[in-house]
N, C-alpha and C positions, 0 to 999 in steps of 0.2 A: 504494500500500500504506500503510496509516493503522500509525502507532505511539501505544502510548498510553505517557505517562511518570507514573512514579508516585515522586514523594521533596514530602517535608515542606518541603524549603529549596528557597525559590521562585527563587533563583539559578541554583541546579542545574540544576531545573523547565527554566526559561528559557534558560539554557547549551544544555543537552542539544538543547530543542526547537528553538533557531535553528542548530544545527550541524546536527541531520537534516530539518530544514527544507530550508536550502542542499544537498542532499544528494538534495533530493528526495523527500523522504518528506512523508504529511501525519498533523501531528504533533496529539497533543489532550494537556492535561497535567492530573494531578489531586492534590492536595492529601495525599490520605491512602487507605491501601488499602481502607476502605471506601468511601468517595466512588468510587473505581473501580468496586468489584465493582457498583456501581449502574446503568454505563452499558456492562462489558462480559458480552455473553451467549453463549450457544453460535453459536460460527459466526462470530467475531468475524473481520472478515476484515485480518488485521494482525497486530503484533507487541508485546507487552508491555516495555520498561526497566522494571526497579524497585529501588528502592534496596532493601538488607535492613534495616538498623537506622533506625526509625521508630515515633514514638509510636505508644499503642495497637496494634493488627494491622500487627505486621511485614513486613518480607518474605518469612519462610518461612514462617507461618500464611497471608498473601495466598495466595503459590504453591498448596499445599494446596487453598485454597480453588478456587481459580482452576481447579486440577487436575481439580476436579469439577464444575466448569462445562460446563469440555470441554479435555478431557486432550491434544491437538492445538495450544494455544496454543502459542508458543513463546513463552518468558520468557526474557528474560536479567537476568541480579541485578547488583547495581551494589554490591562487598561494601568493606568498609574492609583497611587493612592485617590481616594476621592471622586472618582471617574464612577462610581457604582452605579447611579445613574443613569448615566447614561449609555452605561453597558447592558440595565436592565431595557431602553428602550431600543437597542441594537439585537437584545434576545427577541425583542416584539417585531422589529424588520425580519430577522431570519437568522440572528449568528444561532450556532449551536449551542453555545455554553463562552464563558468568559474564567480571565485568572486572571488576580490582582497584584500585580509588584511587590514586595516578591513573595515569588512565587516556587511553592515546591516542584521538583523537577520530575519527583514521581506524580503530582497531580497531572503534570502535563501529559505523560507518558499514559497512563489510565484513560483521560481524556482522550487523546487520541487514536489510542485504541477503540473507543466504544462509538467514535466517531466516524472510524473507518469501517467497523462492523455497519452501521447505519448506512456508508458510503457504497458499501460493498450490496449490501439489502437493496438498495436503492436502482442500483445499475445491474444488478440482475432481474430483479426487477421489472424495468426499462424491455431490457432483452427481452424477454419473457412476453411482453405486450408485444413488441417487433415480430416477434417470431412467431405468433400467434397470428397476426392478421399480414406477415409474410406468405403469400402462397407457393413462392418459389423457394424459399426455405423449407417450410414442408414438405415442398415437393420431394426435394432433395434428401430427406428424411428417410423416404420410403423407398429404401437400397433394394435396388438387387435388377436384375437383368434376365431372369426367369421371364419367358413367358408371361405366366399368370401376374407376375408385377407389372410387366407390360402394360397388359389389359386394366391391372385395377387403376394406374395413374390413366390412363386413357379415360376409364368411365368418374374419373374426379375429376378432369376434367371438362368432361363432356356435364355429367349431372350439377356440378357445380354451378353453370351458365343459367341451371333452370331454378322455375318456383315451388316447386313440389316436392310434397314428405319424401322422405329417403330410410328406407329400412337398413340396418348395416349387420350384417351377421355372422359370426366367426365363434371359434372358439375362444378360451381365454389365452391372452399374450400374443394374441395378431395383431395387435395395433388398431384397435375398432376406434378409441377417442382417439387418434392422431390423426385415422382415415377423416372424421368427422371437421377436427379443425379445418382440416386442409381442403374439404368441401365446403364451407363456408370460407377459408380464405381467398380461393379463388376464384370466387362469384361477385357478384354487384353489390352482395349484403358487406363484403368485409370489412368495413369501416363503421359497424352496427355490432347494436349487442349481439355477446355470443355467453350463451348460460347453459352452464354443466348440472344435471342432476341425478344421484346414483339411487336410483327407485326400490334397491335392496339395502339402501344404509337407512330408511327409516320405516317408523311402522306408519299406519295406514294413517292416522292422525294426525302425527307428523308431515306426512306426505302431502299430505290434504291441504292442510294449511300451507304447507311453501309453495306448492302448485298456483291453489287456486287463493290461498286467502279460506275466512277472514283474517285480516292481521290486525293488531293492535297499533295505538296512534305511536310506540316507539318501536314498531318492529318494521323491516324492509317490506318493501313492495312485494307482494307473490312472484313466480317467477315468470308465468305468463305475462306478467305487466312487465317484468325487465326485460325479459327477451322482445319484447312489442316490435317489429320492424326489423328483427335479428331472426337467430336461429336458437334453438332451443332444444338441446341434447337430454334425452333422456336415456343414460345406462341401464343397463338389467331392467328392459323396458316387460320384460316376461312377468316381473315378479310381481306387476300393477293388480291390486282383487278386481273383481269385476265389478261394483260398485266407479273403483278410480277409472276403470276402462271406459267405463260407460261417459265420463264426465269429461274424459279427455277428447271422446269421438264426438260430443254435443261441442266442446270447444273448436277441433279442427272445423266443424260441419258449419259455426256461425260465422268462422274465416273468409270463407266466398272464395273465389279463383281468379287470380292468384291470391296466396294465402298470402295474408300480411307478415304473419311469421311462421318461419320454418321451421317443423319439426324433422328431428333427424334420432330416429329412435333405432337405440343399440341394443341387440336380441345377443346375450352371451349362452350359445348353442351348440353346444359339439357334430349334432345334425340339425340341418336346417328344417327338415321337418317338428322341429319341435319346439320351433318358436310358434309356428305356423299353428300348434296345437294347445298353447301357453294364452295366444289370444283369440279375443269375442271375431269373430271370422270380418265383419263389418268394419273393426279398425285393424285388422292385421292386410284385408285389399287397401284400407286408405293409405296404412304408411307405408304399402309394399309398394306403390304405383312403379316407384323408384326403387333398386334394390341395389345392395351392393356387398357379395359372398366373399369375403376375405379367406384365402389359400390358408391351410396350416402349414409352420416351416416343415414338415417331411415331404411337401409336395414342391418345395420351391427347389429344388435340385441343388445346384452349383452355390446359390445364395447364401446359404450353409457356411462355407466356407469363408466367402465376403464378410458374413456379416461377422463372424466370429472373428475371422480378422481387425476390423473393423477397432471394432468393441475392445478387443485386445489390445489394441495401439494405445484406445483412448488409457484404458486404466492404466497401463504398462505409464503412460505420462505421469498420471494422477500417484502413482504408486511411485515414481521414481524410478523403475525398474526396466531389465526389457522383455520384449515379451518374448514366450517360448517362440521357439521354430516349428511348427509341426510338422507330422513327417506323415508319408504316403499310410502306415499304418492308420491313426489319427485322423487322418482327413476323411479314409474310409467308415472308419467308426462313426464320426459327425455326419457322415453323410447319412447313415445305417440307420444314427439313434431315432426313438421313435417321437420323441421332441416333445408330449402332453402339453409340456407350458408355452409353447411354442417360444416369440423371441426374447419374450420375458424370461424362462429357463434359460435359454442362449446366452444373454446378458448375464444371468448369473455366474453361469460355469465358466464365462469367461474372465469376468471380475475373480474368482476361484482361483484359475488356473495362474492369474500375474502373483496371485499372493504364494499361491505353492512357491511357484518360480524367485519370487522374491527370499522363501526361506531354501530352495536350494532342494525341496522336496517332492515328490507327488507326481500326477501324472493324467493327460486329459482322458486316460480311458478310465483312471480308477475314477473320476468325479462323476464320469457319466455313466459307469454302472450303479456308483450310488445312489444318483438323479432315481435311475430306472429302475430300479429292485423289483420296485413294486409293480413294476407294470407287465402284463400278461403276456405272453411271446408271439400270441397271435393278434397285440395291435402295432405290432410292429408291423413296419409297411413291406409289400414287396420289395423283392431284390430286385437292382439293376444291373444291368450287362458290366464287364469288366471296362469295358472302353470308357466308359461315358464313368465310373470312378474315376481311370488315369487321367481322364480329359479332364474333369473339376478338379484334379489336383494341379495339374498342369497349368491351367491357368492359374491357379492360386498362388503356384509356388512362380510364376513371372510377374504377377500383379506384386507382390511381398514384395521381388526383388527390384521390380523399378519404383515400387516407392520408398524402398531404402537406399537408393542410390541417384533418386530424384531425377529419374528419365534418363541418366546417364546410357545410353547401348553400348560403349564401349566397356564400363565396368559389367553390367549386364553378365553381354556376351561374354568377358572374362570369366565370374563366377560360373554363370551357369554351363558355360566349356561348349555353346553353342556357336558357328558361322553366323554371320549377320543375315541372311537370306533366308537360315532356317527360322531368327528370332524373328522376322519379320513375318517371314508366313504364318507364324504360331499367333503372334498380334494381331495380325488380322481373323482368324481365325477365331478369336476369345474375341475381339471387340474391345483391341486394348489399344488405345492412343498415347503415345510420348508426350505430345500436350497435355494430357491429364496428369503427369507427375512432375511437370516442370515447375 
């Protein structure tokens, strides 16, 4: 977390920055409150010190100013004896907190801390909203080059465009709320409320009331009124009694066409027929007009291996570590296993496997027999031909290796002891671009 320090006396300056230096902070310091405004912009990812009394722009015109850069900084002012004041009406503009001359060097240190916790809340935050009414971010989400991915970013796009309920159906861990974002982000609605609600996390009373109301003069709007003009995500839409069914199909039905808001209800079904058989038949055709059957990962082939890759990068970052190399045994296995959580499990064995890795122990076949114990031999999927194993590894093991060597072909070719002719036709062949790892 970066602090920037903003006082005239370069003592200070210097004081300050090698105390939250040692601290652990990375400090930048600057001269004069304009000198700052110059280097800090929206999105500053850190925290402000500033002295208040300072030639030229103060501290509390800086603040102001700062405020309207982007009112989420946190400032803390650095005020002299007597200044209390107007340090308390600098907390009322927007500083975060204030210290009074002198001043303990462990209060600053604490402060800052819980400043940049705040700072960090903030900007993730931020992201979080981006990336939610991002639709090309989501898109990019939804990995894999399977076929059947194909087709699902196809019908999110296409469904997306329109006005009509959208049933989403999958087992658990296919990504059914990610599918849903990403059809409300890239439609005409995406700049409109978008409201999540998990129809198995309450009981029917409960339910009742957040849906529909009545609500009380300090409680929020139902969520029919916040979604108004948005979309409106119902999870474990199976688990509505029929009493809520019936109240939901009289709500779509006063809607008219185009629906003013869109519902987008998520059926958690290991067969699709039995979502079909969970609802009153009358709103299972309304919100099925639209449909969209998410693959489970043992149908997605090669994906398997992307996405564990993938996933593996990330944590192997997060963990400091690097990540295993899988090997053609392994690759087989992931291809094999019968995946029940689909990429929700994925994500886990692979966050697993950096930590194994990290102590030097373990092994991706023993996590994924432990995954499976339980599961029966015959839902395990058919076998595939040998080829089409070698081929998902094949590609996996040249995808690995040009993005550790970040499109380099000459290292490539090196390592993997390949002619340039052969690694070219192999990339063409997978549908693998040098521009993608540059």
């Amino acid at each position: 977390m970066k602090i920037a320090i903003i006082d005239d006396e370069q003592d200070m300056r210097q004081s300050i920055s090698q105390w939250l230096s040692l601290s652990g902070f990375e400090t930048e310091t600057y001269a004069s409150a304009e000198d700052a405004l110059k280097a800090i912009g929206a999105d500053f990812p850190g925290v402000v010190v500033t002295d208040v009394k300072m030639p030229g722009m103060d501290g509390m015109a800086f603040l102001k100013r700062l405020m309207g850069v982007d009112s989420g900084i946190p400032v803390i002012l650095i005020t002299g004896h007597g200044d209390v004041p107007m340090a308390v009406e600098a907390m009322r503009i927007g500083a975060y907190d204030f210290l009074e001359k002198p001043f303990n060097p462990d209060r600053m240190t604490d402060l800052a801390k819980r400043a940049g916790q705040q700072r960090r809340l903030t900007l993730d935050n931020r992201a979080l909203r981006k990336e939610l009414s991002d639709g090309t971010v989501l898109m990019r989400k939804l990995i894999g080059s399977s076929p059947v991915m194909e087709r699902l970013r196809e019908d999110i796009l296409d469904l997306g465009q329109a006005d009509g309920h959208v049933l989403i159906i999958g087992e658990t861990g296919t990504g059914k709320t990610l599918v849903a974002h990403a059809l409300h982000a890239v439609g005409p609605r995406a700049g409109k409320h978008f409201v999540v609600l998990s129809c198995a996390a309450h009981d029917e009373e409960e339910l009742t009331a957040k849906l529909f109301g009545p609500v009380g003069e300090d409680q929020d709007k139902p969520l029919v009124e916040q979604a108004r003009g948005g979309t409106l995500v119902l999870e474990d839409v199976e688990s509505l009694s029929e009493p809520l069914q019936a109240r939901l199909l009289t709500f779509i039905n006063q809607q008219g066409t185009p629906a003013e808001t869109r519902i987008v209800a998520i059926c958690n079904a290991p067969e699709p027929d039995q979502c079909e058989g969970a609802l009153r038949p009358d709103l299972f055709y309304r919100l099925a007009a639209m449909r969209i059957d998410l693959p489970p990962l043992r149908q997605r082939g090669e994906d398997i291996l992307t996405l564990f890759t993938r996933f593996g990068e990330q944590f192997s970052e997060e963990y400091g570590t690097e990540a295993p190399q899988v090997t053609a045994q392994e690759a087989a296995q992931l291809l094999q296993a019968p995946w029940p959580g689909n990429v929700r499990q994925l994500i886990n064995i692979a966050e697993r496997a950096i930590l194994q890795q990290r102590r030097g122990s373990g092994s991706i076949a023993s996590l994924l027999m432990s995954d499976n114990a339980q599961i029966a031999p015959q839902a395990i999927g058919d076998g595939k031909p040998l080829k089409e194993y070698v081929e998902a590894f094949e590609r996996m093991l040249i995808d690995n290796t040009m993005r550790r060597h970040r499109g380099s072909i000459a290292n490539v070719m090196d390592e993997l002891c390949l002619p340039r002719r052969t690694l070219n036709e192999k990339m063409a062949k997978y549908g693998l671009s040098r521009s993608d790892y540059l």
